[in-house]
N, C-alpha and C positions, 0 to 999 in steps of 0.2 A: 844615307837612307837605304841603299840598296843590304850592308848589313844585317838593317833591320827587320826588311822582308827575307834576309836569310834565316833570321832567328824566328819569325814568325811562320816559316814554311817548316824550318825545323823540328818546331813542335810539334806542329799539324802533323806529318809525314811521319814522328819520330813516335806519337802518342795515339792508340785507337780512339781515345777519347779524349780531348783537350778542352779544357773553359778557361777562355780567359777574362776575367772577372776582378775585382775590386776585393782586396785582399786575398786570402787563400782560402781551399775547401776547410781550416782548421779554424781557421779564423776572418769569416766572411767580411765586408765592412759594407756593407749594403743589403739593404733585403731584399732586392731582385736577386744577386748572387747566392744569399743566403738560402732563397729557394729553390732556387737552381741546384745546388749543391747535394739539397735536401731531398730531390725528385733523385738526381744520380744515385745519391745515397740507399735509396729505395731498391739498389739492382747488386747483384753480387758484383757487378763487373768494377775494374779499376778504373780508374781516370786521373788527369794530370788537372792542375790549376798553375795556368798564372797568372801572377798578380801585376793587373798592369797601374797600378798606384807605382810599384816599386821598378814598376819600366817604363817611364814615358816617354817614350821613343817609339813604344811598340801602340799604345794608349791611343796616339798621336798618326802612327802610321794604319795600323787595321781595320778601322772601319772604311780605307779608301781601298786597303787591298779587299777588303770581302764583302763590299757594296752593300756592309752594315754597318749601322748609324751609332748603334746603343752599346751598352755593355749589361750582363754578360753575353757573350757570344760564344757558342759550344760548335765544338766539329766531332763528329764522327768519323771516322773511317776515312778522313781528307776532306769531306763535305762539312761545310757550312750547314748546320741546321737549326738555328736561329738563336736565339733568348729565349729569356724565362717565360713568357706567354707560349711561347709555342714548347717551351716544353711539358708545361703543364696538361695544353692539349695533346702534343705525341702521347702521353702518360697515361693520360685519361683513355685516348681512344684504342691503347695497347699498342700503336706504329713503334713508339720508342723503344718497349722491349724485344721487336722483332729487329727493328735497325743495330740496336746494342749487340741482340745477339750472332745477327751476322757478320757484324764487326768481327768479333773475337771467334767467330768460326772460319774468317776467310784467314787468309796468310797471309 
């Protein structure tokens, strides 16, 4: 288990932006992920997907490390900052393009 919270700190730490979600950003397999994607998609910035269909290890392990239940679940900058409902609202109220952009402006 502990592995798997390396692979899952990894990405976090290793990616300004991570989702990890139910297929990939290329090929969504859910329509929560699929707008989730679709909200990122909306910003020039890049982002990672992984797919926890094709890791259930990680599926299985994350929601107990990031004291979230659902998928998908996006992080910024190392923070947890929720799923697809909240990211709709980050979008909506402009929070997300200020947090994205500080993302890629820190180091």
């Amino acid at each position: 288990m502990s592995d798997t919270i390396e692979k899952i700190e990894s990405e976090i730490k290793g990616n300004k932006v991570v989702v990890f979600m139910k297929g990939t950003a290329e090929a969504p397999m859910c329509g929560f992920s699929a707008a989730t994607v679709q909200i990122l998609k909306g910003f020039s910035y890049p982002f990672k997907s992984v797919d926890i269909l094709a890791n259930p290890d990680i599926r299985a392990t994350l929601p107990g490390y990031s004291n979230w239940p659902t998928f998908p679940q996006v992080f910024i900058n190392g923070e947890l900052v929720g799923g697809c409902d909240i990211m709709h609202q980050l979008r909506d109220s402009g929070e997300l393009e200020q947090l994205l952009k500080s993302a890629f402006e820190s180091k």
